[in-house]
Kinemage of the C-alpha trace (Angstrom):
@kinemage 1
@onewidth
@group {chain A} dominant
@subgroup {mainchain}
@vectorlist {calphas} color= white
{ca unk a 1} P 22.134 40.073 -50.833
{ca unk a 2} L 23.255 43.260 -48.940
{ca unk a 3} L 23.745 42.815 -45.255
{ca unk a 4} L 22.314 45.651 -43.282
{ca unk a 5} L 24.907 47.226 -40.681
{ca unk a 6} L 22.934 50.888 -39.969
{ca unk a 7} L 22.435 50.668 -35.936
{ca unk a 8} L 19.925 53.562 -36.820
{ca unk a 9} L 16.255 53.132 -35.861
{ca unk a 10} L 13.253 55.216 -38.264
{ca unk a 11} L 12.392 58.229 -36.697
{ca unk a 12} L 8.681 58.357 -34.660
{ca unk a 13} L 6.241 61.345 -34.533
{ca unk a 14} L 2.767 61.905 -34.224
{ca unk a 15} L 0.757 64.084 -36.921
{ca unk a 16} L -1.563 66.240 -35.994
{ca unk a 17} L -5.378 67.208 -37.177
{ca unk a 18} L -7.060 69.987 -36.597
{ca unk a 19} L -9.649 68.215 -34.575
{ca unk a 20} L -6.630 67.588 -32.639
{ca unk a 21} L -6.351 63.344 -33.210
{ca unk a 22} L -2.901 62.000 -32.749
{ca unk a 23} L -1.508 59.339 -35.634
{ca unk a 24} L 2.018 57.938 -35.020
{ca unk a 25} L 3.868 58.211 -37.992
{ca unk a 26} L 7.020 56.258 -39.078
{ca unk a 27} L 9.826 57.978 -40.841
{ca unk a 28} L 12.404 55.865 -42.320
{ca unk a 29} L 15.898 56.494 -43.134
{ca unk a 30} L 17.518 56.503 -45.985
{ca unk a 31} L 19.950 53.699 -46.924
{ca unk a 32} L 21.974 53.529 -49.696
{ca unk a 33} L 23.189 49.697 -51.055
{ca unk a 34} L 26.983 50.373 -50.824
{ca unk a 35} L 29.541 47.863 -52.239
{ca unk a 36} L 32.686 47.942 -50.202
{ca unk a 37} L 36.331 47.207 -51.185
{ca unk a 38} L 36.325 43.694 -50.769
{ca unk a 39} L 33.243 43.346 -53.018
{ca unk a 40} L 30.465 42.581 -50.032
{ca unk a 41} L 27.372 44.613 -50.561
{ca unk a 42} L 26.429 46.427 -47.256
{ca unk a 43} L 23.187 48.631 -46.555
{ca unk a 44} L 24.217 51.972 -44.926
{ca unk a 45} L 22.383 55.295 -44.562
{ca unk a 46} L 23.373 58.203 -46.538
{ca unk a 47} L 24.090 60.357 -43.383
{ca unk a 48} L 26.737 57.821 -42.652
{ca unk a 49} L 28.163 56.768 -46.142
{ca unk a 50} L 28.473 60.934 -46.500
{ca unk a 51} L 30.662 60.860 -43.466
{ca unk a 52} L 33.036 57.449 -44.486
{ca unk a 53} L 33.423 59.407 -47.991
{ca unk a 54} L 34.591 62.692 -45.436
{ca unk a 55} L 36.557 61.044 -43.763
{ca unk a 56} L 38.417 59.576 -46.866
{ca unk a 57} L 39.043 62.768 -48.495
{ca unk a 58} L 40.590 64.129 -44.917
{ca unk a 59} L 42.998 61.145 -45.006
{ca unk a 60} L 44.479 61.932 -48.721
């Protein structure tokens, strides 16, 4: 079972009609089942595993 460890929340906004009604929409984010070196399975978004796999390539 992958452990979520994202501190990021969905996005809110409201859509809009064109009479003008409001309707809160959610907009999730987008996480990506990741298994790490030790062989745990974690649940991170893809903004974030993007900027581990950066920072990894800056290193070597």
């Amino acid at each position: 079972m992958a452990k979520n460890i994202s501190n990021r929340k969905p996005n809110v906004k409201n859509l809009r009609s064109h009479s003008l009604i409001k309707t809160k929409k959610k907009q999730g984010i987008n996480l990506q089942v990741v298994r790490l070196e030790n062989g745990q399975r974690v649940r991170i978004s893809a903004r974030e595993l993007r900027a581990i796999k950066k920072d990894q390539k800056v290193e070597a």
